[in-house]
C-alpha positions as CSV (number, residue, x, y, z in Angstrom):
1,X,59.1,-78.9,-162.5
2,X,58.3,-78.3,-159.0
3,X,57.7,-82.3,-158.5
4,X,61.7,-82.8,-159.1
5,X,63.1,-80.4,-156.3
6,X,60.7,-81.1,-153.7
7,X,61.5,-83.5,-150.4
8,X,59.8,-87.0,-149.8
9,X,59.9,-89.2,-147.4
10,X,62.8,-91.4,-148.7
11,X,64.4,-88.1,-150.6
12,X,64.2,-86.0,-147.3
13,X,66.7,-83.6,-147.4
14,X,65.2,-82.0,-144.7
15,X,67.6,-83.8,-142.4
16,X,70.3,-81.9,-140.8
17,X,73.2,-84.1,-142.3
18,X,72.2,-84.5,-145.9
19,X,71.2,-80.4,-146.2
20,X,74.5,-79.9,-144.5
21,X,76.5,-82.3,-146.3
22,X,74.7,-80.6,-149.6
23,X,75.6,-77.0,-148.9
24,X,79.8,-78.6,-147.9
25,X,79.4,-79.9,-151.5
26,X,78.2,-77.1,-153.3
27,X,80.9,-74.8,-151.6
28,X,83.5,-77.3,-152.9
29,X,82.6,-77.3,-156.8
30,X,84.8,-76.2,-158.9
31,X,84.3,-72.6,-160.3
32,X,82.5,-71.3,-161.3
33,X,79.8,-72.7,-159.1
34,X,77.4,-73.5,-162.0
35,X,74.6,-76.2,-161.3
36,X,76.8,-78.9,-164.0
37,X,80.1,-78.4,-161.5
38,X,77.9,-78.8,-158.7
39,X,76.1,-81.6,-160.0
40,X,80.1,-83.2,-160.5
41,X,80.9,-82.5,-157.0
42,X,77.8,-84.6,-155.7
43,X,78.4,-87.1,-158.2
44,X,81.9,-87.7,-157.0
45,X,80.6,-87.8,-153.5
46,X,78.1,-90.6,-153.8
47,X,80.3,-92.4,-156.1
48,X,83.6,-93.3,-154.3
49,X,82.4,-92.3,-150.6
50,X,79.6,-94.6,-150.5
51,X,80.6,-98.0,-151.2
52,X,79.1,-100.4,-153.3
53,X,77.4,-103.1,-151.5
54,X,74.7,-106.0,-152.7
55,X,71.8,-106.3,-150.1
56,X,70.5,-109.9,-150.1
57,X,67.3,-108.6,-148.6
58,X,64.2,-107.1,-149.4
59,X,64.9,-103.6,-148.4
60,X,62.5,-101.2,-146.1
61,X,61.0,-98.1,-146.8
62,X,63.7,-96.6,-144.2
63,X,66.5,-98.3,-145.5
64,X,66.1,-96.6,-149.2
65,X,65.7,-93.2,-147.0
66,X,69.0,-90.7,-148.7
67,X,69.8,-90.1,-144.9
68,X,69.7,-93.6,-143.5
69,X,72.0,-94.5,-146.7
70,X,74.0,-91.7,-145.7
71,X,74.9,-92.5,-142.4
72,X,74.9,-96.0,-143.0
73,X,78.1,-95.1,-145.4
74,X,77.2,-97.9,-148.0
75,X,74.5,-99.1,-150.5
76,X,73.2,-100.5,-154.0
77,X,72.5,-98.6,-156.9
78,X,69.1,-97.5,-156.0
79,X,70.2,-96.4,-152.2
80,X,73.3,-94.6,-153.9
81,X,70.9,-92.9,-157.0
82,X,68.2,-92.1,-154.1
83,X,71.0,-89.9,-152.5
84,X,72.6,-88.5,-155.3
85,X,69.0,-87.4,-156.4
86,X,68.5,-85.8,-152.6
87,X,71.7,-84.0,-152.6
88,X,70.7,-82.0,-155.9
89,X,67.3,-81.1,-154.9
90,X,68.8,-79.7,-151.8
91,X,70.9,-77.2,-153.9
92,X,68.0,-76.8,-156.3
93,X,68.9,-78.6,-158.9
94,X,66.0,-80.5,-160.5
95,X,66.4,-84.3,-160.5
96,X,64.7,-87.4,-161.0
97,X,65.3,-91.8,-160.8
98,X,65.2,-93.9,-164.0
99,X,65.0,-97.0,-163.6
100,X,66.2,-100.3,-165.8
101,X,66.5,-103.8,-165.9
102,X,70.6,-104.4,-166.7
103,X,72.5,-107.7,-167.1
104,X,76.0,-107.5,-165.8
105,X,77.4,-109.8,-167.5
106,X,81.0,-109.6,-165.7
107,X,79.0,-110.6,-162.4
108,X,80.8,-112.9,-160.0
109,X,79.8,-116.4,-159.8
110,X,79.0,-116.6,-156.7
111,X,76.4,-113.5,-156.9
112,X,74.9,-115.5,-160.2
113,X,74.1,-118.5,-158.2
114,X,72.8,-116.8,-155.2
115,X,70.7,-114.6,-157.5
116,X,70.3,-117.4,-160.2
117,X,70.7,-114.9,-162.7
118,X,73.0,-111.9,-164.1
119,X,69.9,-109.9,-164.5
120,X,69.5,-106.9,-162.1
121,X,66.1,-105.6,-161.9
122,X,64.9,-102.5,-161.5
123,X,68.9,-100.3,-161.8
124,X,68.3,-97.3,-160.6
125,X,70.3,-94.4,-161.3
126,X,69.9,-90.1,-161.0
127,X,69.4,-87.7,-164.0
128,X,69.9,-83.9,-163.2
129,X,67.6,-81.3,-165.7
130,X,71.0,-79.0,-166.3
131,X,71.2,-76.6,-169.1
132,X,67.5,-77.6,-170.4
133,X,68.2,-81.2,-170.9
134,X,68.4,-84.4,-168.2
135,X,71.1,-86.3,-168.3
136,X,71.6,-89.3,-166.5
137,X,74.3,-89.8,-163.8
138,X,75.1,-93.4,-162.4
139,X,76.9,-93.3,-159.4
140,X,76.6,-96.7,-158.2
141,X,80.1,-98.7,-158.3
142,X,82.9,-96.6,-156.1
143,X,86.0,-96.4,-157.8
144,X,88.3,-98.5,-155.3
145,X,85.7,-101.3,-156.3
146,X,86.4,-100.9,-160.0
147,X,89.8,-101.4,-159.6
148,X,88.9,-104.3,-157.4
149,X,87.1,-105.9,-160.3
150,X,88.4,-104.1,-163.4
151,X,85.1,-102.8,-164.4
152,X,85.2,-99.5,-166.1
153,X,85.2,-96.2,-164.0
154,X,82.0,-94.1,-164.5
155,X,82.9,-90.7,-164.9
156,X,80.3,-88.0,-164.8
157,X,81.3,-83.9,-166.6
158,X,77.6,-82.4,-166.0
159,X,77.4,-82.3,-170.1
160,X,77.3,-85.5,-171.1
161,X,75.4,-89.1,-169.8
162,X,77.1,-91.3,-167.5
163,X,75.9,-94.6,-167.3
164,X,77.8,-98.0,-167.4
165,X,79.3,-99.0,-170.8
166,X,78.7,-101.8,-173.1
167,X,81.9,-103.1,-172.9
168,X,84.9,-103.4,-170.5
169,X,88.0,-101.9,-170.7
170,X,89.2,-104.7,-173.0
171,X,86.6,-104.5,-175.6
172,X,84.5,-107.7,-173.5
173,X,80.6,-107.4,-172.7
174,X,80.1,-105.5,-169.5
175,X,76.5,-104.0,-169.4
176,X,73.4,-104.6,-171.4
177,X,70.4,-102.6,-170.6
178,X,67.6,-105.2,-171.5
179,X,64.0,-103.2,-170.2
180,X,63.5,-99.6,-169.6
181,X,61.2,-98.5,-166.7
182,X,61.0,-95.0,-167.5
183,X,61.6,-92.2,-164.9
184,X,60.0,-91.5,-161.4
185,X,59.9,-88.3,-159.5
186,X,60.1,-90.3,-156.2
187,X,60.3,-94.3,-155.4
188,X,58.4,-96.7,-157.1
189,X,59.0,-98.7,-153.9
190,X,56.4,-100.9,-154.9
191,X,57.1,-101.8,-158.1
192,X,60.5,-102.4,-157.2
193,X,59.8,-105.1,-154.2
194,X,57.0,-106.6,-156.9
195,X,59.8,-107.0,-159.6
196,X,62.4,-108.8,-157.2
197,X,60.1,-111.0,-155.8
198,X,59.3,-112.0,-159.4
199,X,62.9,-112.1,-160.7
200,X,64.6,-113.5,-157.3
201,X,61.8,-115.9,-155.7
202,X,64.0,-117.2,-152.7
203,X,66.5,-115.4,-152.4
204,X,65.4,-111.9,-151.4
């Protein structure tokens, strides 16, 4: 267990901001302060106060960094999941990245021709280990940006998964979750710049 609350070097909530910004969160829960309500008032955090934002590069080691993403104020899923993850092991709650290839398939057209596909490798999002089970947690799109583009609101309890929906809000395909990677106690930084090379040749 002791693998899914410790720092690394892109989960290093060691820094002054994010072990602040943890403890300001935890304080803030609702009561009683129970890891699930925690776990809420994180989730709410990463969700709506980090905005959503598509990198067309390959990113660094130091960009994926949960304090780098955090001052930089925005992100993709995997920045946003990477923080999320950070803030919970800084209030000792257990937590890990799964990772999964997804196809959006309410994508923009745009972002399909500049990807040439609606497939979105390598997803990342959080799962917390509260009250003996892990339950996943996706924090990725804020909620001013599903207004934006209608796309159903992820909403997060601490008792139940959270993770994008099949469908939209008016019964039309939204999210399919096509390959599962399995979970990761840290980054599979590697894996992840081998995948989008393979899936986005050109364009990363």
């Amino acid at each position: 267990m002791g693998e899914y609350l410790k720092p690394t070097k892109f989960l290093d909530f060691k820094n002054d901001a994010v072990a602040q910004l943890a403890l300001k969160l935890e304080s803030k829960a609702r009561v009683p302060r129970t890891k699930a309500n925690v776990a809420v008032e994180l989730f709410r955090f990463v969700r709506d106060s980090i905005q959503y934002k598509v990198t067309w590069h390959l990113p660094t080691k130091k960009d994926l960094r949960a304090s780098v993403t955090l001052e930089r104020r925005h992100g993709f899923c995997i920045p946003k999941a990477i923080l999320l993850v950070t803030l919970a092991r800084a209030v000792n709650i257990p937590s890990r990245l799964h990772f999964a290839d997804i196809l959006n398939h309410k994508i923009s057209d745009s972002l399909r021709r500049h990807m040439g596909t609606n497939l979105f490798s390598y997803h990342g999002y959080p799962e917390f280990l509260l009250n003996g089970r892990w339950i996943k947690a996706n924090p990725a799109f804020d909620e001013r940006l599903c207004k934006e583009k209608e796309y159903p609101v992820v909403t997060f309890n601490g008792r139940k998964d959270a993770i994008f929906p099949k469908v939209d809000m008016h019964g039309n395909p939204f999210i399919e979750y096509v390959v599962d990677h399995g979970t990761f106690a840290d980054v599979p930084y590697d894996r992840i710049v081998q995948a989008w090379i393979y899936h986005y040749a050109g364009t990363v």
